[in-house]
C-alpha positions in Angstrom: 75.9 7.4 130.0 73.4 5.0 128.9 74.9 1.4 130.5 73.7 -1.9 131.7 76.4 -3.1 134.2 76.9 -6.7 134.2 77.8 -8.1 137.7 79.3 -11.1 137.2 82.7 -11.9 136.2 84.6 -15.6 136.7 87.1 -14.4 138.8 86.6 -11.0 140.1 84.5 -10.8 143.3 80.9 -9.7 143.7 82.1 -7.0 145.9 84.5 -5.8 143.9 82.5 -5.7 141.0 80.0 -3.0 142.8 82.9 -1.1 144.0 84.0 -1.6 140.6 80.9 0.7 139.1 80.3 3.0 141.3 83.9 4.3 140.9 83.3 4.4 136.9 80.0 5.9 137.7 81.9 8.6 140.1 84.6 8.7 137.0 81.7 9.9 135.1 80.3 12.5 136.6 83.5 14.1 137.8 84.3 14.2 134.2 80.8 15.8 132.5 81.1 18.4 135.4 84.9 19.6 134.1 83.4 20.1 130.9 83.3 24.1 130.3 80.0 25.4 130.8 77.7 27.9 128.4 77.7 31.4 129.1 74.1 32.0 131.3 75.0 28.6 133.0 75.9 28.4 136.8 76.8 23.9 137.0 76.1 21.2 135.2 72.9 19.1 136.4 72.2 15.5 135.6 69.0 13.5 134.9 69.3 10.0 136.1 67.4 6.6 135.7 68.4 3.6 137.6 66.1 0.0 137.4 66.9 -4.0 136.9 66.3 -3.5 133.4 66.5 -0.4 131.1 61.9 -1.0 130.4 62.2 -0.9 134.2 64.0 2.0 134.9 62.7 4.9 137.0 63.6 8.6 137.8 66.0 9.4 140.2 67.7 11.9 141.8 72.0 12.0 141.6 72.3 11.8 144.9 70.3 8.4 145.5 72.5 6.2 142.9 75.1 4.8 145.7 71.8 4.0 147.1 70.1 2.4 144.6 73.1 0.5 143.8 73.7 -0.6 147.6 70.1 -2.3 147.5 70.7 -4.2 144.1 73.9 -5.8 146.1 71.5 -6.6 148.9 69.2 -8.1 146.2 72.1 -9.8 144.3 70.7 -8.8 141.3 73.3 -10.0 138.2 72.9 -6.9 136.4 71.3 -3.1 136.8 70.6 -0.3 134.3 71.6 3.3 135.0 71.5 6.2 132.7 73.0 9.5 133.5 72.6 12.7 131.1 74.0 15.9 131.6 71.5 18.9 131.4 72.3 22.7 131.8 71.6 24.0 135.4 70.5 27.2 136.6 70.2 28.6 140.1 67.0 30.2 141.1 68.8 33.2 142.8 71.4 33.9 139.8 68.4 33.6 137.1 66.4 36.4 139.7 69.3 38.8 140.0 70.0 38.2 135.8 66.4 39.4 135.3 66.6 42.4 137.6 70.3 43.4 135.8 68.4 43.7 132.3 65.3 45.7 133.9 65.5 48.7 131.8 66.3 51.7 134.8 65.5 55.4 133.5 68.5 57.5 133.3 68.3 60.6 135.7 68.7 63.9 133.6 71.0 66.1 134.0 72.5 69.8 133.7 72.1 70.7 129.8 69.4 67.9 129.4 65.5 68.6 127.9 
C-alpha cells in the first residue's frame, strides 16, 4: 500500500476521518498477513514509511503507525503519506535450527559394514 490519505471531507468529521484510516490501514495488514506464506517462511513482515508528503517520508517501524498518525491529528495536518510493503520474515531461532537440520551427520556403521 502506497497511499496519500486526504483528511478532509465536507461533511465527515476530522475525527472520524483518522479513525477512518487507521481502520483501513488495520484492514490492510490483517489482510497481507492471511496471505499463504512460502515454504522456508515463518510470518509475513512489513516495511513501512509514514511522512506529510511522500519526498518526506521516513522509515518506520509497524508498530509506530497509530503513533505517527496520532501526532499528524495533533498537527492537523490535511493529508499524510504512508506506505506499507509486505516482505518475507524469518526468525532468527527457526533459520539456526534449519541450518543445524541440513548439517551433514556421519552415519554410525554397523554389523556387516566396511
Amino acid at each position: 500500500m502506497k497511499k496519500t490519505f486526504n483528511l478532509t471531507h465536507p461533511k465527515i468529521k476530522y475525527p472520524r476521518m483518522i479513525d477512518a484510516t487507521k481502520n483501513e490501514i488495520r484492514k490492510y495488514i490483517k489482510r497481507e498477513r492471511r496471505v499463504t506464506l512460502p515454504e522456508d517462511v515463518d510470518f509475513w513482515d512489513f516495511d513501512c514509511k509514514f511522512g506529510d508528503t511522500e519526498a518526506e517520508a521516513k522509515v518506520i517501524h509497524l508498530s509506530e503507525i497509530d503513533t505517527c498518525i496520532n501526532d499528524a491529528e495533533q498537527r492537523e495536518l490535511t493529508s499524510f503519506y504512508v506506505e506499507i510493503l509486505r516482505k518475507e520474515g524469518v526468525r532468527a531461532a527457526a533459520e539456526k535450527a534449519r541450518r543445524e537440520v541440513n548439517l551433514e551427520v556421519p552415519k554410525p556403521k554397523g554389523f556387516g559394514e566396511d
